[in-house]
N, C-alpha and C positions, 0 to 999 in steps of 0.2 A: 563933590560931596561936601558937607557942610561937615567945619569941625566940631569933634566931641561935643556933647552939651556937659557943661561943668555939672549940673544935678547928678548928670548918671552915673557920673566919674566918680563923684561925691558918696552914689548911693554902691554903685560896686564898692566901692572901699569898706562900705559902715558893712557890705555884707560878708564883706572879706573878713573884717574883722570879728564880725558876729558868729562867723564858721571856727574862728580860733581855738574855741572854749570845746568844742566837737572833734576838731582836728587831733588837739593834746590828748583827748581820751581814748582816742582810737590810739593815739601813738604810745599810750600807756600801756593799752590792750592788747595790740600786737604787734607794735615792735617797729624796727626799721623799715620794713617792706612797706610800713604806710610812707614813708619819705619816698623810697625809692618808685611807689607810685604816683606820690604828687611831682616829682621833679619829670617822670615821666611822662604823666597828663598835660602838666604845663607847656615842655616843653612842644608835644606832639601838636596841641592846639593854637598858639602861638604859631607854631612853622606852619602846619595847614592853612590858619587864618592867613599869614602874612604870603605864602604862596599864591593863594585864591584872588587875594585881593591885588598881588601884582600882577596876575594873567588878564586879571579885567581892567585893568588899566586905574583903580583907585589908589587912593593915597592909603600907604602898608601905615604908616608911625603914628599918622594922627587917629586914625584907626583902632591899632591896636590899645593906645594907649585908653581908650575906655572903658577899660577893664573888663568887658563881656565876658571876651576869651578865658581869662584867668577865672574867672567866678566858675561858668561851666567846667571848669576843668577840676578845680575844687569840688565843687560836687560830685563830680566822677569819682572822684580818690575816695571822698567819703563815700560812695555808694561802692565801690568794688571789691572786688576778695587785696586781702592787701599783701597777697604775696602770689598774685597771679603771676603766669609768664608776663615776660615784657613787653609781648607782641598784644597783652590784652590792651592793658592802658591806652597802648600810641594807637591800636584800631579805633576802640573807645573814640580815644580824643579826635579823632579825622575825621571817623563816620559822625560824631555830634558837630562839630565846627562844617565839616564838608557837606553833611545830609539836610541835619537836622536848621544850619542856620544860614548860610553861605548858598546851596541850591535854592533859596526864597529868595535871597536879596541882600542877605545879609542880616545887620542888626536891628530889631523893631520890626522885619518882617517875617520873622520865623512861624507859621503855624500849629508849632508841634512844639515841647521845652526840649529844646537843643541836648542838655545831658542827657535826658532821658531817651530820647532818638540813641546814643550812642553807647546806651548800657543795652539798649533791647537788641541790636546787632550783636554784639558779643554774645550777650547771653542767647541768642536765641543760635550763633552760629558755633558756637565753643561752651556748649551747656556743661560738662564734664570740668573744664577746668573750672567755672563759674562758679562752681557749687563748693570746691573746695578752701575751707577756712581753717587758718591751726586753732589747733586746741592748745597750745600755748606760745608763750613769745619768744621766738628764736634771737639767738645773735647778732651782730652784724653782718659777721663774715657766713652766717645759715640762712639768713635771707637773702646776701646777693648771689650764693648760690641758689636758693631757690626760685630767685627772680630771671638771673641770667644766664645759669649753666645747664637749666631742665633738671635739676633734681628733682626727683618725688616727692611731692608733698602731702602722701599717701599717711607716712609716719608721723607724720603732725594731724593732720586735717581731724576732724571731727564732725559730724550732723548740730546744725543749728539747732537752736530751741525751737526754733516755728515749724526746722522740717521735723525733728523727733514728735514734736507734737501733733502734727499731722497725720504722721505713719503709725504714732501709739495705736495699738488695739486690744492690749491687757492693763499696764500699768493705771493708777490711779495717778491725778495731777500729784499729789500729795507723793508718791513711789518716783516721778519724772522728776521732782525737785530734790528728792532722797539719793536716788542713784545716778542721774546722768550729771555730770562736773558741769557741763554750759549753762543749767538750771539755778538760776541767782536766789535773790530774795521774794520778788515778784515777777519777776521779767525773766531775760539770759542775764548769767553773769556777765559781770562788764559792760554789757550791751546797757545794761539798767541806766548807768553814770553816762554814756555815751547819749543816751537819750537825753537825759537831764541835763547833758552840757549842751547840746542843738536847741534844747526848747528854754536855756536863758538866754541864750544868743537869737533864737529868736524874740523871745518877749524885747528883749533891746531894740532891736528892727522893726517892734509895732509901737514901743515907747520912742521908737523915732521916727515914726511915721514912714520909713522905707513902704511898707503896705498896710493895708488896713486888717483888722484884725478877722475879717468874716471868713476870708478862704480857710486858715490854718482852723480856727472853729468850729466849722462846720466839718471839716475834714474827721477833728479830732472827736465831735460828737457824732457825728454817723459809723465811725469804726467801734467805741463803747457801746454806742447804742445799740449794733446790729451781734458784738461781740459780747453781751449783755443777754443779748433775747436767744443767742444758742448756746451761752453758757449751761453747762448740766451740772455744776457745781466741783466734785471733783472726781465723778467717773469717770472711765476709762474711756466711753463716748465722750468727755468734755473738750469741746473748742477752743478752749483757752477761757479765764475771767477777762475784764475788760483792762485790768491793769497788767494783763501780761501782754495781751495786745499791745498797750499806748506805751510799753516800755521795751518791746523787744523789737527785732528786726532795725527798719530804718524809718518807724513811723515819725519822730520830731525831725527829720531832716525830711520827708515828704511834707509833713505838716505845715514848716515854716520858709524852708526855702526851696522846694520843686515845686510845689502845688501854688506857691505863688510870685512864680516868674509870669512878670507883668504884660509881656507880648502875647502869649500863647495862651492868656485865659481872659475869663471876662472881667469888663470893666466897670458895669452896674453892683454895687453891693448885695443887692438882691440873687445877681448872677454868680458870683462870688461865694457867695452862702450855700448855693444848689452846688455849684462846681466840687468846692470842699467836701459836701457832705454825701453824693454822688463818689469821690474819689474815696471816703472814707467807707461807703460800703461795698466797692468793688476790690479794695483790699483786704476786706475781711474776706470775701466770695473768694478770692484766689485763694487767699493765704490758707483757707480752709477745706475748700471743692477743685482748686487747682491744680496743673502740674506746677509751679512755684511755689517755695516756702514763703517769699517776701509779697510779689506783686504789684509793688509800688510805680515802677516804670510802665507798665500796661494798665494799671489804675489811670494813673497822669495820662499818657497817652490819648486813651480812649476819651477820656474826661475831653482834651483840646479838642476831639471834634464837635463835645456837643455847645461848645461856645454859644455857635449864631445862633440853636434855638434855645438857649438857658435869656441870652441876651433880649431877643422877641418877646420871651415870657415877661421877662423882666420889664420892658416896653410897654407892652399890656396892661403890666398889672397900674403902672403908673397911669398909664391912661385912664384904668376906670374907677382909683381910686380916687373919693372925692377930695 
């Protein structure tokens, strides 16, 4: 196997760096259990990859060292309950490294975003713990019991803003931001800055050319646009406005770094642009007609299969324009 290419190394680093500003606000948000998941993710993906790659006989160091591993695993931590058991993360990070990247080939031949393979296992096989998030931030020594001892996080946890808002059927938007504590300014509380710290960390990563700016774009105007056209304003039938969409949940960390991990989607701009914005109205269609509050990992997902023909279109359209 050929060693690292110094770009990618270059380019996990600037996204490692870019996830920092996203990382602190979660860790502001809720506390320690965000550490104790990231040293978890890390390390579970890491030993997996470094496993994998010694049964097949590759070289584990030079390998690991291009950072792939680490980026996926970050993303994990950012997308999980952050005081899940401990068996979620190290599942997480095994099934993403072992399913989603390592059963293709490894790195640059994944067909599916590697994180995202390894939240839709968890979530899909441990839904109950998936779902719970505190409603505020526990200590150190209330998260590593909650992480390692199986306390219940029953006395903490709280309904998201995306699920409360899903399951309302009396309240007025205007009553959801009155009375439920998750309900921020426009968004979830917390969540709002959490947002806002992904999406300058990403604009860094389009001001440094890591990727171009179509996928996150299109992404982020198909979930306004469609969260727009079923806004009811502030009935108790409303779906959210479009800025509680683009602010809650995990839509700037879909926007800027799952939706455009560069293996697993298209490479034509054109393609790119349809990918994005295809991903931004199938998050809306969960978050609002599904069983999911979020839906961003079965958005992404589904999105990676339709690559080859977003890509033909894209080929086409070159073709016959003059």
């Amino acid at each position: 196997m050929a060693p690292p290419d110094p770009r990618m190394r270059a380019a996990m680093g600037l996204v490692l760096l870019a996830c920092a500003p996203g990382l602190l606000a979660l860790f502001w948000l809720h506390g320690w259990g965000l550490l104790l998941s990231l040293l978890l993710c890390c390390g579970a993906a890491l030993g997996c990859e470094a496993l994998l790659l010694a049964l097949r006989g590759e070289p584990v160091t030079e390998t690991l060292a291009d950072g792939s591993a680490l980026v996926t695993a970050v993303l994990l931590t950012a997308a999980l309950p952050t005081h899940a058991p401990w068996w979620i993360p190290v599942i997480a990070a095994s099934a993403a490294i072992g399913i989603g990247k390592q059963a293709f080939g490894g790195v640059g031949r994944n067909l599916f975003n590697p994180a995202m393979v390894g939240y839709a296992v968890v979530l899909l096989c441990f839904p109950l713990q998936m779902t719970h998030w505190p409603g505020q931030s526990p200590s150190m020594l209330e998260s590593v019991q909650l992480v390692f001892a199986g306390e219940q996080i029953d006395a903490w946890a709280q309904p998201t803003v995306l699920d409360s808002l899903r399951h309302n059927r009396s309240l007025t938007i205007e009553e959801l931001f009155a009375r439920h504590p998750g309900f921020g300014t426009i968004g979830g509380r917390g969540s709002e800055w959490v947002n806002l710290a992904f999406l300058i960390g990403g604009l860094l990563l389009v001001q440094r050319k890591v990727f171009s700016w179509q996928t996150p774009t299109g992404l982020l105007a198909g979930l306004a646009l469609f969260s727009l056209l079923g806004w009811n304003g502030s009935g108790s039938d409303s779906n959210g406005s479009p800025l509680l969409h683009l602010f809650s949940g995990s839509t700037m960390l879909a926007a800027f770094f799952i939706a455009t991990e560069p293996v697993s989607g298209p490479r034509s701009d054109l393609a790119r642009l349809l990918f994005g914005f295809g991903a931004g109205l199938l998050i809306y269609l969960i978050r609002t007609w599904g069983s999911y509050p979020d839906g961003t990992a079965f958005a992404i997902l589904l999105m990676n299969l339709t690559v080859p023909s977003l890509e033909r279109l894209a080929l086409r359209r070159r073709q016959t324009s003059p």
